[in-house]
Structure formats: C-alpha cells, structure tokens
N, C-alpha and C positions, 0 to 999 in steps of 0.2 A: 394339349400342346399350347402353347405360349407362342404368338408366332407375333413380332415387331417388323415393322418395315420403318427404316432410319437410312436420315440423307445420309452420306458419308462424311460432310463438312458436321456433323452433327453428333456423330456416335460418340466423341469425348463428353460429352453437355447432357448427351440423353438420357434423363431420370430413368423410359424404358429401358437400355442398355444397363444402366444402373443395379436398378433391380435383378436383372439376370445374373448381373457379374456377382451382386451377394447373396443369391439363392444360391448359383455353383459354389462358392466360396464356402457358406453353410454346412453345403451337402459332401462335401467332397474333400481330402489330404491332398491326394494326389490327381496328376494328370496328364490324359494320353487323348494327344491329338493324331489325328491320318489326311497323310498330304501322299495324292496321287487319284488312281484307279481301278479298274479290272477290265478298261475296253483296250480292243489292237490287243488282246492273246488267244491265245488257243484255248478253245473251250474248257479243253481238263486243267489245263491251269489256271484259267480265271477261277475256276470252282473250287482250287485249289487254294488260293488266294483270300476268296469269300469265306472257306475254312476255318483260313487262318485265326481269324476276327472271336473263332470260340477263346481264344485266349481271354478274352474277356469276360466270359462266363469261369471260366478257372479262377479270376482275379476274384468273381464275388465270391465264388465258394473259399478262398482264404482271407476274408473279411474286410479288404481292402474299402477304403470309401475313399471312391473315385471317380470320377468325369471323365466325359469322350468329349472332342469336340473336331467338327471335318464340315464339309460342305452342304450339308442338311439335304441333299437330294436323292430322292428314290431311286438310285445307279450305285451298280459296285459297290466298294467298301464303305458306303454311305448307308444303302439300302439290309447291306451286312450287319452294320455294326446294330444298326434299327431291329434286323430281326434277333440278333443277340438277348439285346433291350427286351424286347417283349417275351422273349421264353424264360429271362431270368425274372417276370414280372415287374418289370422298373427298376432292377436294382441300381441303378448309375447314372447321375443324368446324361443326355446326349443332344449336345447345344450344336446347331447348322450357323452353318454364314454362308449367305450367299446371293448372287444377283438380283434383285428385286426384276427386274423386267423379263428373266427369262425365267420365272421358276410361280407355279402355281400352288394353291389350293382347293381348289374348283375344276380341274382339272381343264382350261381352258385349252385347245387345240395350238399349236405349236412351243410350248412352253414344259417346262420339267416339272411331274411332281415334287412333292416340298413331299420325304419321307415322311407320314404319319407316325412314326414308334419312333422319332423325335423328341425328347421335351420343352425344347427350347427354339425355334428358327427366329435369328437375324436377316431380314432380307435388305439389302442394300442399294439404294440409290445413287450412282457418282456419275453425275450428267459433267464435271470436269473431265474425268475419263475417257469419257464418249467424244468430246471436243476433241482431247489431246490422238486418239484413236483415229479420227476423223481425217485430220489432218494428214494421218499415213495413210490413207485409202481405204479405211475400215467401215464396213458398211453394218446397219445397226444388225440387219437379216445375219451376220456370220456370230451373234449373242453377245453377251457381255461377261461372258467369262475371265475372271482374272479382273474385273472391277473391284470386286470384294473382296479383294487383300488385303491391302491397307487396312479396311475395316476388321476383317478376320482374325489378324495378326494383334492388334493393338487388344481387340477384345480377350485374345488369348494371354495374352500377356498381363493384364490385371486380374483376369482369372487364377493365374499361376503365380501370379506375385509371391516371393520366398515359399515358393512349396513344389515340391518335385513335380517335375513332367518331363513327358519322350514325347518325341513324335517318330510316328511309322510311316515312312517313307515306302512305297511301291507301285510299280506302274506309273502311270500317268505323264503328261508331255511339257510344256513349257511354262503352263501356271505352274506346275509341279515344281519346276525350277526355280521359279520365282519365288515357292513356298518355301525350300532350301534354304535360298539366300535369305528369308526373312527368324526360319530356325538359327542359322549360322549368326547373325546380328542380335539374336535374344539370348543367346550362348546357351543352345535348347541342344540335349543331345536326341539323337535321333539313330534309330534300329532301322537300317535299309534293306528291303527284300531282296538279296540276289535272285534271280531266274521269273522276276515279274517282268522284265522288261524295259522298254522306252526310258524315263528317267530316273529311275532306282538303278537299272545296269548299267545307267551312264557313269552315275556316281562312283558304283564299282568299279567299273573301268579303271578312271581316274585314280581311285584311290590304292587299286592290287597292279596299274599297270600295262594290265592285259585290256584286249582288244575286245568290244565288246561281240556279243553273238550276233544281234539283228540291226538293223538296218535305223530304227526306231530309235535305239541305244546312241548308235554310230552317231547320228544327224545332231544328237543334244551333247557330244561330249564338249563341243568346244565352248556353249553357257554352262554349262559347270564347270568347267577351268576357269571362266571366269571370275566364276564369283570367290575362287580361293580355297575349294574343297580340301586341298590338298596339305595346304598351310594350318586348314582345322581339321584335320584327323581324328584331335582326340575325341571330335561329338560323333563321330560317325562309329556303329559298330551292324558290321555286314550279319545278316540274317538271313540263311537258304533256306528260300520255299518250301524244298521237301520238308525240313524238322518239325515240321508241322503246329499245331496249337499249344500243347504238352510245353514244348520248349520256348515260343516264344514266353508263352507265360511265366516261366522259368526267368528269361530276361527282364519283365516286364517289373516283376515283383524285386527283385536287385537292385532294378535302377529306382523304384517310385516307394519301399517300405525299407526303413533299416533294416538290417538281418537278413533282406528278402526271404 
C-alpha cells in the first residue's frame, strides 16, 4: 500500500498526490467510485449490500481496466470493495481518502483502520475545517469525518479527467449527501442503491416522488432537495438491492466501456 498523509491546503501542489493521480491514470480506462455505507441496516441487508461490491470482480473478468476509489477504511463498502481487491489478486487499483486524524495504521485505540487490500490511502489533514466546525459546537472527540472532501473530490476528478466514471451511491448519512452534491457539480452520473437506506432512499424519494420507508431516509430528504437532485435526474439511475451483483455489473459495463 502506498499510504500519503497531505495538508488539505496542499493536495493540489503535492508531488505525492501527483504521483498517485498518474499511477491510477496509468492503470486504469475507467472509473467507479462508492459514496455512502453498510451501517444503521439490518444485518441481511448490509450483507446484501457488501455483496453487491462482486460486481467488481465481474468487471475484471470482462477485461475492463479500472479503478475504485471511496474512503479507504476497513468498514462496509470500503472494507468490501478491499476484499473484492484481494480474491481477484489486485486486479484494479483501489485509492482511499480519508481523515488523517481519525484513521490508522498501527491500529492505534480510538481510530479506524486504514483497509490494508487498499492500494493507494490519501490521508487528509484540514485543520481550517476543524476551526470552521468549531465554531458550530463541534468537538474534535465526535472525528473528522466529512473533512476530506474537498480533498476526495478534487483528487477524483483529475483521476477521471475525460475518461468514464460512476459513482455508487448507498446507504450512508450526511457526508453522503455532501458526496452527492459534489458528484452532481463534476456532472458524474451516479447508480443509487434503492433499499440501502439513509441517503441513497433519500434520493429516491426525491427523485420517484414516493415517501421514503425509514426514518433515516425521511430526516435527509430535505439536504437533497437541496442541493437540486431533481433538476439533475439525468445522472441519477435507481439500482434495487435485490438485483444483485450479475446486474449491477451489467450497468456498470454500459456506463464505463463502449458497447458495454
């Protein structure tokens, strides 16, 4: 693993960042990034969920060369895509971003593994973040999740410069949203998991109409109205849980190889 830790006032400048962006570039046509989770569900469907992620071993057996890139840590469809990675023996790289202050390698006590079947962790520092946080009442103990966005985002975007990418939107809560709004600005189409939950069912909501099922869904529809879900339609395309790996894959290869 390749693992950088970069200020976030820095990642445009940084030769390390640099380098990453041309190795992925290199290695990879296309790419699929995952914005969300597999926590706040029901067991059988998180596992449902982590499932899903074989879609990417389907992708190497039709020769696709391609890159994952999501939050590099050893949770849900982070730790999924990692176990993907290692049974197809590396075929793909699979680049993290994510908070420098809450995420290990050493496996230091209150902090998140940094997924090992990674090839690539960005870890981020944005002590402006923490200040402007601050300010709202945010204390450092509740982590720093959602600092590395901006970073995330920017690095995705020179990685994908004129070359196909999705991103898989499922589960996950209000960075999720955040990550949305930053797909919707890169005019990045995105495959949203019906029946994951939190902010993938928000989206749906919003976008079929209908009332969402849980509570989780309910609480986020009104940051996805905002950010204009509705007005960009055409990047959204709904993807139910059940259809399992087979199909995503199916989508995955339409959107990111001519001919799929």
């Amino acid at each position: 693993m390749i693992f950088v830790v970069v200020q976030a006032a820095d990642v445009a400048k940084s030769p390390a960042v640099e380098r990453i962006v041309d190795d992925l570039r290199a290695r990879a046509d296309a790419f699929v990034f995952l914005s969300g989770g597999a926590s706040k569900m029901p067991a059988a469907s998180a596992e449902q969920l982590r499932t899903l992620l074989r879609a990417l071993a389907v992708l190497v057996d039709h020769g696709l060369r391609f890159a994952v890139g999501d939050g590099g840590t050893q949770a849900g469809l982070m730790e999924a895509a990692g176990a993907v990675r290692r049974a197809t023996r590396d075929a793909f790289p699979l680049l993290g971003v994510a908070p420098a202050p809450d995420v290990t390698t050493t496996g230091e006590p209150g902090r998140t593994p940094v997924d090992p079947n990674h090839s690539h962790v960005v870890a981020v520092h944005d002590p402006d973040w923490a200040r402007r946080q601050g300010t709202r009442g945010w204390d450092p103990s509740q982590g720093h999740w959602g600092s590395e966005t901006d970073a995330m985002y920017e690095i995705f975007a020179r990685v994908a410069r004129d070359r196909p990418s999705v991103t898989i939107v499922a589960n996950g809560g209000a960075v999720t949203v955040d990550e949305i709004g930053r797909n919707v600005a890169q005019r990045r189409p995105m495959i949203v998991v019906a029946g994951s939950g939190r902010a993938a069912d928000a989206v749906v909501s919003v976008l079929t109409g209908s009332p969402p099922a849980d509570d989780g869904a309910r609480g986020l529809v009104p940051a996805v109205e905002a950010l204009g879900v509705a007005r960009h339609a055409d990047l959204f395309e709904i993807f139910p849980l059940e259809r399992g790996p087979d199909a995503l894959a199916r989508v995955l290869l339409a959107r990111l190889r001519p001919g799929g």
